[in-house]
NUVOSE-385434 format. One record per residue (C-alpha): x, y, z. Coordinates in steps of 0.25 Angstrom, whole numbers, padded with zeros to 4 digits, always signed. Layout:
XYZ ...
//
This chain:
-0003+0017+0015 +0003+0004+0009 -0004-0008+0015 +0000-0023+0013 -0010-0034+0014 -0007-0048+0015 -0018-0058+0015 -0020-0072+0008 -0034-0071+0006 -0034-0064-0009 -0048-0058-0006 -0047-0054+0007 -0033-0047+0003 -0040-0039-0009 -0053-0034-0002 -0041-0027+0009 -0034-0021-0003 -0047-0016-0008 -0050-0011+0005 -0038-0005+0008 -0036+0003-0004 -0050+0009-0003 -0043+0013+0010 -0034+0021+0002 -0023+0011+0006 -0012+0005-0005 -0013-0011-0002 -0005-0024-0007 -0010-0036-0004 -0004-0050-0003 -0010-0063+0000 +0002-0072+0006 +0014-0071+0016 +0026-0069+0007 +0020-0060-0004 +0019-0051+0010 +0031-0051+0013 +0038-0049-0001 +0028-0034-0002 +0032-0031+0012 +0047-0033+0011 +0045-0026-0004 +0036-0015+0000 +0032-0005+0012 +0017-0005+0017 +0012+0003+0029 +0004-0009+0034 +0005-0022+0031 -0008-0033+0033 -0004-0047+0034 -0014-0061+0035 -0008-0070+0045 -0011-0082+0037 -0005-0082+0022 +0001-0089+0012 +0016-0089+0012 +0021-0083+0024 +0011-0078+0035 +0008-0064+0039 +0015-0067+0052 +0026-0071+0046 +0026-0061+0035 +0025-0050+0047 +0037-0058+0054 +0045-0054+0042 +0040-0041+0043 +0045-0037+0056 +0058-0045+0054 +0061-0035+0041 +0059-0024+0051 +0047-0019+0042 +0038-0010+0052 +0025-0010+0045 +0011-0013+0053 +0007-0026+0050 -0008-0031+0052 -0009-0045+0051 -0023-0048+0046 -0029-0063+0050 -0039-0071+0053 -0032-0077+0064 -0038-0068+0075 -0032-0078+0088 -0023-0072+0098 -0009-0078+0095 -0013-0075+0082 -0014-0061+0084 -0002-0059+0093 +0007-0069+0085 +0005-0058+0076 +0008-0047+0083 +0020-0053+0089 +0025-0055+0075 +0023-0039+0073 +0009-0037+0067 +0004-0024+0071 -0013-0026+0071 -0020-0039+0069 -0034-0040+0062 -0041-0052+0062 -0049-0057+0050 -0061-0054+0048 -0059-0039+0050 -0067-0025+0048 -0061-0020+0036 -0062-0004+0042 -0053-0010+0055 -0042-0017+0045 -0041-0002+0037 -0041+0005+0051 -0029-0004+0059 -0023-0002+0043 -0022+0013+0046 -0016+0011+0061 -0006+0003+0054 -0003+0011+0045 -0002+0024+0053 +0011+0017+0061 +0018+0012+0049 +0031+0018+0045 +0026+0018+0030 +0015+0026+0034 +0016+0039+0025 +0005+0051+0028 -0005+0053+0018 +0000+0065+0012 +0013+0061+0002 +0017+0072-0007 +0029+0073-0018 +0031+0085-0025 +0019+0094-0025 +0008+0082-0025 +0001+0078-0011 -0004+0063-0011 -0016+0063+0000 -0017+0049+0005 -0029+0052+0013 -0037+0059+0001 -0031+0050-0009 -0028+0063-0017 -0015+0069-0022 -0011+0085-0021 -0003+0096-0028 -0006+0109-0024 -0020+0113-0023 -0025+0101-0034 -0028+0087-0029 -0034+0072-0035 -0039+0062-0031 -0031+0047-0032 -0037+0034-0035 -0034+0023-0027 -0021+0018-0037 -0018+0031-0038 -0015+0036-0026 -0007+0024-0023 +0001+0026-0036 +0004+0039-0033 +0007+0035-0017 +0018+0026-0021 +0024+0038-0030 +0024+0048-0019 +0028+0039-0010 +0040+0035-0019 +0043+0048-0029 +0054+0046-0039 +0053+0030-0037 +0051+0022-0050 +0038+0014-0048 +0037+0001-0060 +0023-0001-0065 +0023-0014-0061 +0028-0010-0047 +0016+0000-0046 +0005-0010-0052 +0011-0021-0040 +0010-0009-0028 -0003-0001-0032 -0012-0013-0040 -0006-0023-0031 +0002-0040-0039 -0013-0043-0039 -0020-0031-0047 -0030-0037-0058 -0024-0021-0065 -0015-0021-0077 -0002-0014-0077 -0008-0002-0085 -0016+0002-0071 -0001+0007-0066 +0001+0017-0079 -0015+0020-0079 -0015+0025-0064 -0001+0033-0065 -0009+0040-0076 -0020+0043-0068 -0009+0049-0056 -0002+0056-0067 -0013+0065-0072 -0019+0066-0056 -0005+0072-0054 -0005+0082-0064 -0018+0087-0062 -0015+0091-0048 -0002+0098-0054 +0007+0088-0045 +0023+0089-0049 +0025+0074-0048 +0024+0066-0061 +0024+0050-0061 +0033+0048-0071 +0036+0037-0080 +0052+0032-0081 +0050+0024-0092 +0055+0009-0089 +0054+0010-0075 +0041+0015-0069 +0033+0028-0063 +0040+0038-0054 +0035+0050-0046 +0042+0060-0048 +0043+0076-0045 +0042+0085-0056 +0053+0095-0057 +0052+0109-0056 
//
């Protein structure tokens, strides 16, 4: 599941990426109004966690734009503002839950979850292509009777592949969505991690190959018989 999270305070920000991917989840953050906007009207997230108070525009007017673009995904509006009109002001403007700051990390992942279950974008945690299972709940990927176990990076490397077999992903484009603008990572994490899926791949005999279309990028595609 594709989350984005959009809170100006930097640390605050990294430490729900931190805890979210330990969750198993794929997370971009953002720390002002419009730099929310430009990844949600870019991009499709199954929930999307927004800070009242940001630079830029404010989450409530970012989730103004939201349901005014007819975009359907379940918006949690994160904030310390925990006063009645606040709340509702929120809700009128087409949030979907409300969590004051400070907040129980165990109860922002569990109204996450909820969210997520009534998103259009949700997907089961089963995806397949070809002969190769990808288990989002084990964090493990399947061909016949042979199985392995994913990284972290890996799993949502090859996610965005099965998800999207046959498109032509640019490294750049894959360091942005995996490692995230802000990543301390050189470039050469893209081609090391695609490495690592590559040989999981052929160990469990899969018929998909990431292939490389030289000048362009990485595609998933099916191996013919």
């Amino acid at each position: 599941m594709r989350i984005l999270i959009a809170e100006d305070e930097v640390a605050t920000a990294k430490a729900l990426k931190l805890l979210l991917e330990k969750a198993k989840y794929s997370v971009d953050i953002v720390h002002n109004g419009n730099d929310a906007w430009s990844y949600i009207s870019s991009d499709t997230y199954e929930v999307i966690v927004l800070d009242i108070m940001m630079p830029g525009m404010t989450g409530l007017e970012v989730l103004s734009l939201i349901r005014q673009n007819h975009i359907t995904t379940p918006v949690l509006m994160l904030t310390a503002k925990a006063e009645i009109e606040d709340r509702v002001a929120g809700l009128e403007a087409g949030a979907d839950d409300y969590l004051p700051k400070p907040f129980a990390t165990s109860e922002l992942i569990a109204r996450i979850k909820a969210l997520g279950r009534r998103s259009e974008n949700y997907s089961d945690s089963l995806q397949q292509v070809g002969n190769l299972i990808l288990d989002g709940n084990r964090y493990e990927m399947r061909a016949g009777d042979k199985s392995v176990k994913l990284t972290n990076k890996e799993y949502q490397l090859i996610e965005l592949f099965v998800l999207h077999p046959g498109f032509v992903f640019s490294t750049e484009h894959l360091m942005d969505r995996i490692w995230g603008f802000e990543s301390d990572s050189d470039i050469d994490v893209v081609w090391t991690h695609i490495g690592f899926v590559r040989k999981k791949l052929r160990s469990i005999g899969a018929n998909v190959e990431i292939r490389t279309i030289r000048g362009s990028g990485y595609s998933l595609e099916v191996e013919k018989c």
